[in-house]
N, CA, C and O atoms as a Tripos MOL2 file, in Angstrom:
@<TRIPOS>MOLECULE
protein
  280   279    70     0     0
PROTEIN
NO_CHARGES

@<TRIPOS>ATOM
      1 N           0.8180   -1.1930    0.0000 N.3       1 UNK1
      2 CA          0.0000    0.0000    0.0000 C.3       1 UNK1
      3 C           0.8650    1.2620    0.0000 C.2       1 UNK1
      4 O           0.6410    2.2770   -0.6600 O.2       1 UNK1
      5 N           2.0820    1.0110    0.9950 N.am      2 UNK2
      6 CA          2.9630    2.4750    0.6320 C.3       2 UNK2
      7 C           3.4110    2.7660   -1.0000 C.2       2 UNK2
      8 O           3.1190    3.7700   -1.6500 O.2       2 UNK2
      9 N           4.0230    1.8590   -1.3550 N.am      3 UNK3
     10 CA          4.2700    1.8910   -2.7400 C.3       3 UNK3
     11 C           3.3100    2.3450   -3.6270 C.2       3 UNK3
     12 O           3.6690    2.8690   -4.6810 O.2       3 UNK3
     13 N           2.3340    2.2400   -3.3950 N.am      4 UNK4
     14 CA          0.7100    2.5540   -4.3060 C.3       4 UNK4
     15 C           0.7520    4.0900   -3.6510 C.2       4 UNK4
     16 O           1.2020    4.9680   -4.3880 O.2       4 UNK4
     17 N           0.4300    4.3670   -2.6710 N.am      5 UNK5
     18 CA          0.4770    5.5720   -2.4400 C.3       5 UNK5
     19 C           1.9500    6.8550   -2.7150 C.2       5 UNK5
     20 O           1.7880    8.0590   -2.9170 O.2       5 UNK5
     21 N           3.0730    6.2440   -2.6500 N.am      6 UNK6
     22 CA          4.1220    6.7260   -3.0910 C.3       6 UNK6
     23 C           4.2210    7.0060   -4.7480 C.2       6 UNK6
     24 O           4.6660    8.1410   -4.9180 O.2       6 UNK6
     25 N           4.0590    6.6070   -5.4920 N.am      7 UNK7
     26 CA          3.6380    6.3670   -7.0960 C.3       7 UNK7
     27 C           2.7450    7.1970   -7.1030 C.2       7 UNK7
     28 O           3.1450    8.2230   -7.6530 O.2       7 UNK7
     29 N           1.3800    7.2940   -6.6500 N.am      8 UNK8
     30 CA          0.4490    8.1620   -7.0640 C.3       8 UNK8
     31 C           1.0740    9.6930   -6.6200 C.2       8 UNK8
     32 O           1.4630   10.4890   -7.4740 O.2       8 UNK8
     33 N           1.1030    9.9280   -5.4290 N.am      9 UNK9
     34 CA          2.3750   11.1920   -5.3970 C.3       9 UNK9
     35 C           3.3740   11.4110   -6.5330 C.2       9 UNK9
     36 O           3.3050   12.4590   -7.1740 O.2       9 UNK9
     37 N           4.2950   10.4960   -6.8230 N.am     10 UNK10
     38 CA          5.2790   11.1790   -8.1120 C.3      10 UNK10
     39 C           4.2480   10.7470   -9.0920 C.2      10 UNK10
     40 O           4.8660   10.4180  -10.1040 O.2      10 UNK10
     41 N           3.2310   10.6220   -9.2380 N.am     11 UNK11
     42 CA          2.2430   10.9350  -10.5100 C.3      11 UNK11
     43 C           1.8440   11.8890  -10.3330 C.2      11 UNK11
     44 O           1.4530   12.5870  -11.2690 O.2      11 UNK11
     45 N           1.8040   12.1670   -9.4410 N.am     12 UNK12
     46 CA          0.9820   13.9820   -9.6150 C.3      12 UNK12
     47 C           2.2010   14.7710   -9.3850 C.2      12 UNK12
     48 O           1.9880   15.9420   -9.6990 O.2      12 UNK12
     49 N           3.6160   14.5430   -8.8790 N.am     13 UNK13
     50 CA          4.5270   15.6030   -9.2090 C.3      13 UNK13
     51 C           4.8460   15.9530  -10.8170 C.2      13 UNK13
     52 O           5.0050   17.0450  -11.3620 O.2      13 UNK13
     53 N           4.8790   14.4360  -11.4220 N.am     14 UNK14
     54 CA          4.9590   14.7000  -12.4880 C.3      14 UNK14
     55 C           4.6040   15.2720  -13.6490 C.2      14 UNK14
     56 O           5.1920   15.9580  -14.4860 O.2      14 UNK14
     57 N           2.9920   14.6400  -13.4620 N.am     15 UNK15
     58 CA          1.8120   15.1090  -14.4280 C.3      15 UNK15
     59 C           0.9940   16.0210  -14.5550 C.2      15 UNK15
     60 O           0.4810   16.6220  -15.4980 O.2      15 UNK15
     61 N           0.9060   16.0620  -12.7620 N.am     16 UNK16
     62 CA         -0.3550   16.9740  -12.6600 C.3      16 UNK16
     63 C           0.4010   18.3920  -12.1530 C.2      16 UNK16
     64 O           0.3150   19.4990  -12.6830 O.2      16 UNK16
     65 N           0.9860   18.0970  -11.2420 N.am     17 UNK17
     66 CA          1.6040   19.6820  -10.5980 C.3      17 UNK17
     67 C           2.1120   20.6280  -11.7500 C.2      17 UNK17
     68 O           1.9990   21.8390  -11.5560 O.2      17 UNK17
     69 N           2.7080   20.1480  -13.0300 N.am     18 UNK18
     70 CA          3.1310   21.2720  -13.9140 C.3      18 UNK18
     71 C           1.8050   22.0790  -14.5210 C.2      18 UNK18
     72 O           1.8180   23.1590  -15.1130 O.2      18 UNK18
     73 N           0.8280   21.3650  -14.2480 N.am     19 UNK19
     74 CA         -0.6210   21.9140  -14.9050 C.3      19 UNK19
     75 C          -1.1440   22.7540  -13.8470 C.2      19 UNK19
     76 O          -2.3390   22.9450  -14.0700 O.2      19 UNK19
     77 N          -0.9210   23.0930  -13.2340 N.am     20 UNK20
     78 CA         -1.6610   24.0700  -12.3000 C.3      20 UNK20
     79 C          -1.0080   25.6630  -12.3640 C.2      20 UNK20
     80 O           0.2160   25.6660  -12.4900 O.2      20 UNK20
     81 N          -1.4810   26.6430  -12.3130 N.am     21 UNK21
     82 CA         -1.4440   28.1570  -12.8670 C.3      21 UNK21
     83 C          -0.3700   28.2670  -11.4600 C.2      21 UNK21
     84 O           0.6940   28.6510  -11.9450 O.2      21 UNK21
     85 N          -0.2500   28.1610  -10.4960 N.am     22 UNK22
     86 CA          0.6280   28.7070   -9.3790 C.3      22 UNK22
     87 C           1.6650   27.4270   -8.9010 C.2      22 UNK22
     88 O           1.3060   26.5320   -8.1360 O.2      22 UNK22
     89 N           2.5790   27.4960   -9.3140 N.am     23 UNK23
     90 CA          3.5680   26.3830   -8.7720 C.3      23 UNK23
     91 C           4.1410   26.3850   -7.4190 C.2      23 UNK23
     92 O           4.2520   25.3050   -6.8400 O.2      23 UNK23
     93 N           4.6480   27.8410   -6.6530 N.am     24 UNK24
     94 CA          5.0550   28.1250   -5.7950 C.3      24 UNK24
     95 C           4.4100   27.1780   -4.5390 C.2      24 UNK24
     96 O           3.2200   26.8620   -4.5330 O.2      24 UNK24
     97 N           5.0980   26.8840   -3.7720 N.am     25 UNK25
     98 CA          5.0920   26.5190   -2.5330 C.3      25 UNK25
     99 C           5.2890   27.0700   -1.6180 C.2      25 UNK25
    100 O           6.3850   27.6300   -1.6050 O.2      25 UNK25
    101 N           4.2630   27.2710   -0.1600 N.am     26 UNK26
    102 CA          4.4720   28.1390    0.6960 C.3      26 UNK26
    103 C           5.4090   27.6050    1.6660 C.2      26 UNK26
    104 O           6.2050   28.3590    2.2270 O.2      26 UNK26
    105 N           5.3570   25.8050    2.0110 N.am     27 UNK27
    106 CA          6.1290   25.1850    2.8170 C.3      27 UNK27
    107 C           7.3080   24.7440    2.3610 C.2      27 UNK27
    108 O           7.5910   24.5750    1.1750 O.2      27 UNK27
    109 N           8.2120   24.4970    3.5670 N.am     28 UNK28
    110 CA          9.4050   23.8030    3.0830 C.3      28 UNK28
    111 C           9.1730   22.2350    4.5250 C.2      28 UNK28
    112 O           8.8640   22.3340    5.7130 O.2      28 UNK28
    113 N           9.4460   21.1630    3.8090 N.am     29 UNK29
    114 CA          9.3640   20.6000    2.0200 C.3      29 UNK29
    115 C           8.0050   20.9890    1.6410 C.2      29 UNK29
    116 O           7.1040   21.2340    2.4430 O.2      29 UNK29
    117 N           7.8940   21.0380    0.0740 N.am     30 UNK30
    118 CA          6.9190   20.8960   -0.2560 C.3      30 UNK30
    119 C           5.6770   19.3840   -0.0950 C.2      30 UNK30
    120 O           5.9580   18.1980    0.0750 O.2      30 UNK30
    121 N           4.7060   19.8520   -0.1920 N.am     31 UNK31
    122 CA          3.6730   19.0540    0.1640 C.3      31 UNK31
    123 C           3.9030   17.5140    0.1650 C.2      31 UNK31
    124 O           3.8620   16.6790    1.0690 O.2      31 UNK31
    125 N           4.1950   17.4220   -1.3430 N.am     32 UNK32
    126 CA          4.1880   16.1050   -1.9060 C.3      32 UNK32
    127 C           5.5020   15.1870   -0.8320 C.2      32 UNK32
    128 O           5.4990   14.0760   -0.3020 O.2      32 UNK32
    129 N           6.5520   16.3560   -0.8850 N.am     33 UNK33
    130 CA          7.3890   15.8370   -0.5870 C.3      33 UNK33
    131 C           7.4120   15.3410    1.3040 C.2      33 UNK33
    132 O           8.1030   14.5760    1.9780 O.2      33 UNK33
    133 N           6.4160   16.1390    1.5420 N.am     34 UNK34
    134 CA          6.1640   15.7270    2.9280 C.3      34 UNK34
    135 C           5.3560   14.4050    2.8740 C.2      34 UNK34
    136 O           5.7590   13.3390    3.3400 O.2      34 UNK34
    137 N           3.9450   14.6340    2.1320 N.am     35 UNK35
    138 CA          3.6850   13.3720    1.9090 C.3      35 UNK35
    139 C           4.5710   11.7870    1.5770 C.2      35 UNK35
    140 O           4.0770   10.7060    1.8980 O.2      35 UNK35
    141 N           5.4960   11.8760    1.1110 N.am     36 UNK36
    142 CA          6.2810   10.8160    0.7890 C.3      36 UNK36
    143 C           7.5820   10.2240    1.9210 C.2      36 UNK36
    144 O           8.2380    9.2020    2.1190 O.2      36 UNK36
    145 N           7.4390   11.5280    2.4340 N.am     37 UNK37
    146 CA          8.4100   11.1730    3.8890 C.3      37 UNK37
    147 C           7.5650   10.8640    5.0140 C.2      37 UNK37
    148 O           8.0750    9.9880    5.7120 O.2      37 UNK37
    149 N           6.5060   11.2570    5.4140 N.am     38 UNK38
    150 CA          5.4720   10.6560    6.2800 C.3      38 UNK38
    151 C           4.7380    9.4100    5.9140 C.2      38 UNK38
    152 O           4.6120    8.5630    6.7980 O.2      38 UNK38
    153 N           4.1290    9.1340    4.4830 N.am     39 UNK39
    154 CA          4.0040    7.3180    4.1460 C.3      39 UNK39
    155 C           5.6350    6.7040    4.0700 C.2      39 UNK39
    156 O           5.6820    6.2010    2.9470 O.2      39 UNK39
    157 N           6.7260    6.5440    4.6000 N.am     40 UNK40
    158 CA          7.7800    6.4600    4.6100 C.3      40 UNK40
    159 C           7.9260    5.9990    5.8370 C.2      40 UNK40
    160 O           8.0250    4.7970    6.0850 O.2      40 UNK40
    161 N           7.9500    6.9150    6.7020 N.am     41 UNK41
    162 CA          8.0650    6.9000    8.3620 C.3      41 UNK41
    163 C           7.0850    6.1390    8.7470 C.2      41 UNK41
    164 O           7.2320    4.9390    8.9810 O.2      41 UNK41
    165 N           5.9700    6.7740    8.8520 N.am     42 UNK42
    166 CA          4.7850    6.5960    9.5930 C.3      42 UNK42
    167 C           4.0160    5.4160    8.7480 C.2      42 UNK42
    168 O           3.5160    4.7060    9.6200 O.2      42 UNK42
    169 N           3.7140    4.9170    7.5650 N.am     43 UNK43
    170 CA          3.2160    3.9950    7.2650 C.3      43 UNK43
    171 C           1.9220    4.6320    6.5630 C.2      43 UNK43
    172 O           1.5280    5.7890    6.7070 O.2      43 UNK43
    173 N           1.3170    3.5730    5.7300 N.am     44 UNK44
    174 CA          0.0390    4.0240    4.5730 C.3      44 UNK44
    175 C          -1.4880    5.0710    5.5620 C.2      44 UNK44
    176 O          -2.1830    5.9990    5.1490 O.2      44 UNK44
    177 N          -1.4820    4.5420    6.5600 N.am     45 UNK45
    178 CA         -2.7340    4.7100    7.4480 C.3      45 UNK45
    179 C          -1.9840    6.1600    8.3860 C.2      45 UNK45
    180 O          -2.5850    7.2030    8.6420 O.2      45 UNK45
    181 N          -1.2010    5.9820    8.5930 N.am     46 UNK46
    182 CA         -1.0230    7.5460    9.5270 C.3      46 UNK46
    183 C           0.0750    8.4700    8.5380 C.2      46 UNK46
    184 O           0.1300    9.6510    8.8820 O.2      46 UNK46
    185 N           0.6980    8.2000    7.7020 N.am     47 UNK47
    186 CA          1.2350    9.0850    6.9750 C.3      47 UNK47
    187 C           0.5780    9.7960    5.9160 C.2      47 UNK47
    188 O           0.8000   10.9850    5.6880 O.2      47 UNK47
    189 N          -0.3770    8.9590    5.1440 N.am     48 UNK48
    190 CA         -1.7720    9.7080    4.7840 C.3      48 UNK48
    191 C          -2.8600   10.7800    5.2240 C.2      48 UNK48
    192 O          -3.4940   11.6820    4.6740 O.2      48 UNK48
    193 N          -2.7490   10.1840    6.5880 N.am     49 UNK49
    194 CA         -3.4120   11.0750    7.5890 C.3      49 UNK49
    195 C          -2.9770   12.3780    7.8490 C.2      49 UNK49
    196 O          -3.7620   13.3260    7.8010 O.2      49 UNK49
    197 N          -1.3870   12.5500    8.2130 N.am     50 UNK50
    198 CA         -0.2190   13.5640    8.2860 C.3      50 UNK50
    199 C          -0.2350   14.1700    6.8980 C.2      50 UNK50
    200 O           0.2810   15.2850    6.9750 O.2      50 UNK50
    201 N          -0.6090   13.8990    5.6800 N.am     51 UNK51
    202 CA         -0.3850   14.2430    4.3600 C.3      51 UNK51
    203 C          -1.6340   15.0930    4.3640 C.2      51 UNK51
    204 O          -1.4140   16.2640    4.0540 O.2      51 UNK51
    205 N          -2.7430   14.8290    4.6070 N.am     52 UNK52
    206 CA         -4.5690   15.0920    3.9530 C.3      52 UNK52
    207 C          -3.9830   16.1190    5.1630 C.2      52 UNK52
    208 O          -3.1360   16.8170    4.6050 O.2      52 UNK52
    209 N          -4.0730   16.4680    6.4680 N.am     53 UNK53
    210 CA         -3.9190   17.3750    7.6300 C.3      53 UNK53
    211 C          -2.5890   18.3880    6.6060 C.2      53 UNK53
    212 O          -3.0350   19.2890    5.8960 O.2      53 UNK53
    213 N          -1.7980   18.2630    6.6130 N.am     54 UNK54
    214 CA         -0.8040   19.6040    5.7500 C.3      54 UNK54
    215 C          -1.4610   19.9710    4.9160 C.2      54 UNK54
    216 O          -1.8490   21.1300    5.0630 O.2      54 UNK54
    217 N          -2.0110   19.1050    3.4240 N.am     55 UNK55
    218 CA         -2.7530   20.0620    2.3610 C.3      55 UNK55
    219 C          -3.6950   20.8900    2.8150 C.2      55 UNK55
    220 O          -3.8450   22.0730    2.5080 O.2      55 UNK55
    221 N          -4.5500   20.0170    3.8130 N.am     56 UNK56
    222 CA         -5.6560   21.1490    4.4070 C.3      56 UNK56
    223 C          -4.8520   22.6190    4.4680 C.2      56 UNK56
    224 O          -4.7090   23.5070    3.6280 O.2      56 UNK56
    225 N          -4.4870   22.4950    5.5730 N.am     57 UNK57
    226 CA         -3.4020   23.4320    6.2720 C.3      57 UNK57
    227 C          -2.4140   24.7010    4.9030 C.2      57 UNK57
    228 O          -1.6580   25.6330    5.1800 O.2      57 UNK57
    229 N          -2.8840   24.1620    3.4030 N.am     58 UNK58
    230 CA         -2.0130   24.6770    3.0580 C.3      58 UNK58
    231 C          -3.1430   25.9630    2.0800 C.2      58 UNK58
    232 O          -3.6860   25.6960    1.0080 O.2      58 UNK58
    233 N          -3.2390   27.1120    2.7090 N.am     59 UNK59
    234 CA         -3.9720   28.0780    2.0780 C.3      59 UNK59
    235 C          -3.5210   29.3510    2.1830 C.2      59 UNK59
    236 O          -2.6960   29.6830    3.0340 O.2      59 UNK59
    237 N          -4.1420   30.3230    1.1390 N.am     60 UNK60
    238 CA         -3.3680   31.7380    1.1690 C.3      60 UNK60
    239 C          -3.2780   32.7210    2.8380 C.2      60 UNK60
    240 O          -2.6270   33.7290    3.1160 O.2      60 UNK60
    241 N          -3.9480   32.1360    3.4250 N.am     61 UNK61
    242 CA         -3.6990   32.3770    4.9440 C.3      61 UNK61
    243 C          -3.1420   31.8150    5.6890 C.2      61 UNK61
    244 O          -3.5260   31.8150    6.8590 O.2      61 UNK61
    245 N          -2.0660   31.1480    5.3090 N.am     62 UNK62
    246 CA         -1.0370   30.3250    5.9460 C.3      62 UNK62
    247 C           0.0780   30.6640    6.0630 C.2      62 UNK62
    248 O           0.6590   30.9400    5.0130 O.2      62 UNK62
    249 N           1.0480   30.8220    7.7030 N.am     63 UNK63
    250 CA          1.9940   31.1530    7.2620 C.3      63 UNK63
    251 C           3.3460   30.9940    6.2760 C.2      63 UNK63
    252 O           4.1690   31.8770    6.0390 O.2      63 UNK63
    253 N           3.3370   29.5220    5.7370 N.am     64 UNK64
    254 CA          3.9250   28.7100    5.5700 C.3      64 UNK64
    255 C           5.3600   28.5540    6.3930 C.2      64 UNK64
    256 O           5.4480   28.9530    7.5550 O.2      64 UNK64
    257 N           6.3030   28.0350    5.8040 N.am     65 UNK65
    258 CA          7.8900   28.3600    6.3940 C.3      65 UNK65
    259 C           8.3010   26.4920    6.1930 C.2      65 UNK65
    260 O           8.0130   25.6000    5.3950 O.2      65 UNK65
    261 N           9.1230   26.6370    7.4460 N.am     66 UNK66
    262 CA          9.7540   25.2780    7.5450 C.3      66 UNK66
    263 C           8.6590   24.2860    8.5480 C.2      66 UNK66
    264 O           8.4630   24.4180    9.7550 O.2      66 UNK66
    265 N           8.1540   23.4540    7.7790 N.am     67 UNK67
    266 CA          6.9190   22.6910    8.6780 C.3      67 UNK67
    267 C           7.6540   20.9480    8.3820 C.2      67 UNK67
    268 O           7.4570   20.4220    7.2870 O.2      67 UNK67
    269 N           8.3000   20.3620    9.2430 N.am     68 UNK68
    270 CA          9.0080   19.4780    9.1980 C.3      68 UNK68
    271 C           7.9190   17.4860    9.1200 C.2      68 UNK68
    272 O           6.7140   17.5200    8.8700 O.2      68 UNK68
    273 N           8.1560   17.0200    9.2020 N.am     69 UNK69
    274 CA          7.3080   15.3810    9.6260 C.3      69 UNK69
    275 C           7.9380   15.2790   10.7200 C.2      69 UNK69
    276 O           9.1490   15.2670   10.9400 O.2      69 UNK69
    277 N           6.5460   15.1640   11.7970 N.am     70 UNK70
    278 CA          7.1540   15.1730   13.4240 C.3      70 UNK70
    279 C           7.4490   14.4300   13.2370 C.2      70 UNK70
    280 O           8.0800   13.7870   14.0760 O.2      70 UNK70
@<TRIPOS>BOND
     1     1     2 1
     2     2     3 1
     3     3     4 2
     4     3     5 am
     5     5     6 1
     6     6     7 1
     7     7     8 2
     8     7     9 am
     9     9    10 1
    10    10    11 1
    11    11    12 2
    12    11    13 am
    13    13    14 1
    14    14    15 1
    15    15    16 2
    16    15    17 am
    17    17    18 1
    18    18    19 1
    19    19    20 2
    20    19    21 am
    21    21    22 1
    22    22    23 1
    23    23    24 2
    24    23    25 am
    25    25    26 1
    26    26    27 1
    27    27    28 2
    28    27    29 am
    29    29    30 1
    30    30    31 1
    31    31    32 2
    32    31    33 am
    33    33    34 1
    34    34    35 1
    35    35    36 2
    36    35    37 am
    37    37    38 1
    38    38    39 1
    39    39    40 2
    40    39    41 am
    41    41    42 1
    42    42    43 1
    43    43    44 2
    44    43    45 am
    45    45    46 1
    46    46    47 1
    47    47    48 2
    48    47    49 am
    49    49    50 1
    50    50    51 1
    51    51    52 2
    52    51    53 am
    53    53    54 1
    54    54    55 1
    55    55    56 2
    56    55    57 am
    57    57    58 1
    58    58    59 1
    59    59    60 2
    60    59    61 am
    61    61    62 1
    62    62    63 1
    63    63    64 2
    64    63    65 am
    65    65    66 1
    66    66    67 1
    67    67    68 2
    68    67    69 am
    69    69    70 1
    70    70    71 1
    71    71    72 2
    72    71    73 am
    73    73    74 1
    74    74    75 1
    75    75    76 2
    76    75    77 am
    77    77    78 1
    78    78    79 1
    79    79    80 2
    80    79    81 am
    81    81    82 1
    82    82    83 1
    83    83    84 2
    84    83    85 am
    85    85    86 1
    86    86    87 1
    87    87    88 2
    88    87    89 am
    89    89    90 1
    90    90    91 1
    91    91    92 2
    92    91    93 am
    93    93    94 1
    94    94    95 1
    95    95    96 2
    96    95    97 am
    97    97    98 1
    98    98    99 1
    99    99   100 2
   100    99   101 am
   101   101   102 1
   102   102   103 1
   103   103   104 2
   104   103   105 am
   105   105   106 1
   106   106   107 1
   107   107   108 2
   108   107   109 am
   109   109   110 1
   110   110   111 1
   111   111   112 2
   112   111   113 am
   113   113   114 1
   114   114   115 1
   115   115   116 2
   116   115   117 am
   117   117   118 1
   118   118   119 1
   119   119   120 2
   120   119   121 am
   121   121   122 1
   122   122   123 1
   123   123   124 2
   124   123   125 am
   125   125   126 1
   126   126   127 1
   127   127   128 2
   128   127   129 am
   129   129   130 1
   130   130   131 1
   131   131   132 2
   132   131   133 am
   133   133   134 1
   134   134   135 1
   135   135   136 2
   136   135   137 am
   137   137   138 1
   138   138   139 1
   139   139   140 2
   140   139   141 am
   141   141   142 1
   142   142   143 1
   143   143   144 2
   144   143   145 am
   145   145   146 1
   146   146   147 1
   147   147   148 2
   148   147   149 am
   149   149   150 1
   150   150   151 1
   151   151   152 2
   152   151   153 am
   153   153   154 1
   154   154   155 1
   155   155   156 2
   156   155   157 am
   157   157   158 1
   158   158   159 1
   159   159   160 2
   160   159   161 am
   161   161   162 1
   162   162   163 1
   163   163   164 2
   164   163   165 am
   165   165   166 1
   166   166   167 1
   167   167   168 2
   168   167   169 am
   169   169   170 1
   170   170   171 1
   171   171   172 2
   172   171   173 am
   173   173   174 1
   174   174   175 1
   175   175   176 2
   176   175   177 am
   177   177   178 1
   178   178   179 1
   179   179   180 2
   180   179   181 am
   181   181   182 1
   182   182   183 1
   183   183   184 2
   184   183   185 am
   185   185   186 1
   186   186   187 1
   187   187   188 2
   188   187   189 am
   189   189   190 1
   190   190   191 1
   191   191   192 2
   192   191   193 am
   193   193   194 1
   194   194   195 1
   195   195   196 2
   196   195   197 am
   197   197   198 1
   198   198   199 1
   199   199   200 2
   200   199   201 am
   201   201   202 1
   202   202   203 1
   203   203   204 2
   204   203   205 am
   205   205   206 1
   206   206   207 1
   207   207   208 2
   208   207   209 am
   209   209   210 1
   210   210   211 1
   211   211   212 2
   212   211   213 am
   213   213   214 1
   214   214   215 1
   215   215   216 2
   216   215   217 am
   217   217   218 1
   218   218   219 1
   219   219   220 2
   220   219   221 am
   221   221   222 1
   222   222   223 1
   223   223   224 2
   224   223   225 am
   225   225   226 1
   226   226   227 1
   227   227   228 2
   228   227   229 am
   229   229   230 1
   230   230   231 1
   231   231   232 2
   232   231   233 am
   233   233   234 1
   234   234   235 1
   235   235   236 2
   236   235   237 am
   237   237   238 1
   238   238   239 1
   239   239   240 2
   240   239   241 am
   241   241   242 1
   242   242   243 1
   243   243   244 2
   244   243   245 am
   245   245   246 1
   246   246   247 1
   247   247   248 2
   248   247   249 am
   249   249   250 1
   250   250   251 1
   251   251   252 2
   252   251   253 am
   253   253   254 1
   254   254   255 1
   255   255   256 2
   256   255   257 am
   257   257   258 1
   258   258   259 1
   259   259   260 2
   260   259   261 am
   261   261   262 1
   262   262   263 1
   263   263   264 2
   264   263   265 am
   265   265   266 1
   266   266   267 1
   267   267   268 2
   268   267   269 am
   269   269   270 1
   270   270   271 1
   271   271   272 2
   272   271   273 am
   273   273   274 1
   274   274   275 1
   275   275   276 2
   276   275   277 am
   277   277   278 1
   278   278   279 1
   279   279   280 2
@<TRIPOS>SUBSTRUCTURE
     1 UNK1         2 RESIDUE 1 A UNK
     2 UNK2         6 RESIDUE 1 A UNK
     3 UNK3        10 RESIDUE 1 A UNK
     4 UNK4        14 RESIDUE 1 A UNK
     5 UNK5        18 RESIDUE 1 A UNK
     6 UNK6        22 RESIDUE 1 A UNK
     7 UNK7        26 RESIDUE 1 A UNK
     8 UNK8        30 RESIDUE 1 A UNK
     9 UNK9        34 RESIDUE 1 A UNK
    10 UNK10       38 RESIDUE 1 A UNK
    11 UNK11       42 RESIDUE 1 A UNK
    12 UNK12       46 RESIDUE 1 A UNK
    13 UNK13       50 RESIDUE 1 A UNK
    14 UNK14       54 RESIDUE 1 A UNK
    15 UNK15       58 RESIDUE 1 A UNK
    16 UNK16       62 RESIDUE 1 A UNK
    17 UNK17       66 RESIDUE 1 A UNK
    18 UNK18       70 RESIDUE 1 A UNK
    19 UNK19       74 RESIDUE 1 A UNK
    20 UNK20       78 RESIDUE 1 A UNK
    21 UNK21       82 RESIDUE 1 A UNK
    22 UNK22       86 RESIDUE 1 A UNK
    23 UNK23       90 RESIDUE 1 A UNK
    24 UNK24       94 RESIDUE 1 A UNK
    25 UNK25       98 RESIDUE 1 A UNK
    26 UNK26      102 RESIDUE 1 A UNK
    27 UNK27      106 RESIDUE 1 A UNK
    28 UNK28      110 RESIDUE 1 A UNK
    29 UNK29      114 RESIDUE 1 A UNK
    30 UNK30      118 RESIDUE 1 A UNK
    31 UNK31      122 RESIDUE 1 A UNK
    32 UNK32      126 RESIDUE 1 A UNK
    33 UNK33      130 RESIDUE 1 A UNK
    34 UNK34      134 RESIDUE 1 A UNK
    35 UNK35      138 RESIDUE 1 A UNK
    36 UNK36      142 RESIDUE 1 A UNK
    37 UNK37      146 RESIDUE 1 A UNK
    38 UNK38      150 RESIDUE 1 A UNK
    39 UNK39      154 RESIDUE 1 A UNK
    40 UNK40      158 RESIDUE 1 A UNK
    41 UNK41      162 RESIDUE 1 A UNK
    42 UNK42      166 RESIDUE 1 A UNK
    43 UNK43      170 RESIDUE 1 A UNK
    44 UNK44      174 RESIDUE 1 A UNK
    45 UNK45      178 RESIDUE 1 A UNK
    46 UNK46      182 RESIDUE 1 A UNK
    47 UNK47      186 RESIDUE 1 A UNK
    48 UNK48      190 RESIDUE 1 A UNK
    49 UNK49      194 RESIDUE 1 A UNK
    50 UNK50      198 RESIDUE 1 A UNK
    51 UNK51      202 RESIDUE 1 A UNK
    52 UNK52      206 RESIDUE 1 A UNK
    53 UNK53      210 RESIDUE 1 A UNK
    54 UNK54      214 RESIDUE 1 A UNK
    55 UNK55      218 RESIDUE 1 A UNK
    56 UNK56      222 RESIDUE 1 A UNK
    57 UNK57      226 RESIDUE 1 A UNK
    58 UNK58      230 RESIDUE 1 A UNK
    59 UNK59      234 RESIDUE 1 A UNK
    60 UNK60      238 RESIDUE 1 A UNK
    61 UNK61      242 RESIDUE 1 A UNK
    62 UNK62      246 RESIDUE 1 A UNK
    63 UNK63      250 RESIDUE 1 A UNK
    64 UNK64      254 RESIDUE 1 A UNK
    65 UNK65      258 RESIDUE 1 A UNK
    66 UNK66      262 RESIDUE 1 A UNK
    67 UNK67      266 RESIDUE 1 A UNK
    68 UNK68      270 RESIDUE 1 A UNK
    69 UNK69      274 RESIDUE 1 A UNK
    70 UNK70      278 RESIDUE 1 A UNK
């Protein structure tokens, strides 16, 4: 299941993220890339969880900065 979920991430770094009008990232790492280090660490069921909680989190009222995988 990590692997399935890891793949679909670099499918959308690949495919989909160049298609979107604003590329910039407010966080460091970027999203995806947090996502892939938290299903990494933490496993399919709570690193997913840690992934869906940051995107939320990621809006023009955000401070962004350095937001690490506890």
């Amino acid at each position: 299941m990590k692997k399935i979920l890891i793949y679909l991430i670099k499918f959308y770094r690949k495919y989909l993220s160049p298609l979107k009008i604003t590329t910039h990232c407010i966080y460091t790492p970027t999203c995806s890339e947090y996502g892939i280090e938290a299903i990494e660490k933490y496993g399919a069921f709570k690193g997913t969880i840690l992934t869906v909680w940051r995107v939320l989190r990621c809006n023009p009222f955000a401070k962004g900065g350095y937001d690490p995988v506890p």
